[in-house]
N, C-alpha and C positions, 0 to 999 in steps of 0.2 A: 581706786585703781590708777595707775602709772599710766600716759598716753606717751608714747612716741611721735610729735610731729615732723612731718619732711614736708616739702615744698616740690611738686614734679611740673612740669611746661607740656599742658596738653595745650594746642594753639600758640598766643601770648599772653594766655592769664597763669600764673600758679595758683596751685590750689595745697591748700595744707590737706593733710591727710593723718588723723590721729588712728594712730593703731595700738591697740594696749601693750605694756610691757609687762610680760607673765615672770614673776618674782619665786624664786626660790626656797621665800625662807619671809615670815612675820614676826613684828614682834610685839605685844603690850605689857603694861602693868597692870600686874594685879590687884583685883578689888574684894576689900575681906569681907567675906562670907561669899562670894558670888564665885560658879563654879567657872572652871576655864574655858569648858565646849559654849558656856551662853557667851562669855566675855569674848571668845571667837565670833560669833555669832552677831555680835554688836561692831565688831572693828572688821567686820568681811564678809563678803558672800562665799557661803560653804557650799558644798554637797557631802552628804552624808550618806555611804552605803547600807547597805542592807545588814551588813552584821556591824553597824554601829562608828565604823571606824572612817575617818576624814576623807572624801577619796578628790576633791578639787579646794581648794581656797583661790578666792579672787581668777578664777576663771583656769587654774594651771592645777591642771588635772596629775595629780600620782599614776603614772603610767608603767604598770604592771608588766608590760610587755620588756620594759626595758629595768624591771625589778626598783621601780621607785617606789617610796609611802611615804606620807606626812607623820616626821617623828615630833613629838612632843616633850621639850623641855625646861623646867622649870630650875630659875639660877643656875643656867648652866648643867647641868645633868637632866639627862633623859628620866622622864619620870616613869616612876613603876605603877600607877595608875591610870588608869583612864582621864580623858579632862572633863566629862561628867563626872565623876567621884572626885575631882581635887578640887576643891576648898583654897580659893587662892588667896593670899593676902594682902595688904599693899604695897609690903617691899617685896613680893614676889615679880620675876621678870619671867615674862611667860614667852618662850619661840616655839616656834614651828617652823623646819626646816626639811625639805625633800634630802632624803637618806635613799642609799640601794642595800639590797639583802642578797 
């Protein structure tokens, strides 16, 4: 995860203050035979809902409220599978990028 440091003057000491930076969009290479949801699962902390589908990566939650969802794409095009069922390769370039509906 991405930390933001600033520097604030409580008294005359500063003090750094890391606060995460919540990222829009992941990427890695694929690895052949290994599916895409575990190779998520290795490069980030997920949450996973109840009907399956990605609903936080690295702390930055898909927020329904304002019609966001983690889409899933592989070289560039949105895949038509799940990333449990995709079989990735190693010249596969696997993103995940917050999309609205």
């Amino acid at each position: 995860m991405l930390f933001n440091t600033s520097k604030i003057n409580n008294s005359n000491s500063p003090k750094a203050i890391a606060t995460p930076i919540l990222q829009n969009s992941l990427s890695y290479k694929g690895v052949g035979g290994k599916d895409a949801l575990a190779l998520l699962k290795q490069h980030a902390s997920t949450e996973i809902g109840g009907s399956g589908l990605v609903g936080a990566i690295n702390g930055r939650i898909a927020d329904s409220k304002n019609h966001e969802y983690w889409a899933f794409y592989v070289n560039g095009k949105l895949a038509d599978v799940g990333p449990k069922d995709y079989q990735t390769k190693n010249s596969d370039v696997i993103l995940w990028k917050i999309e609205h509906y």
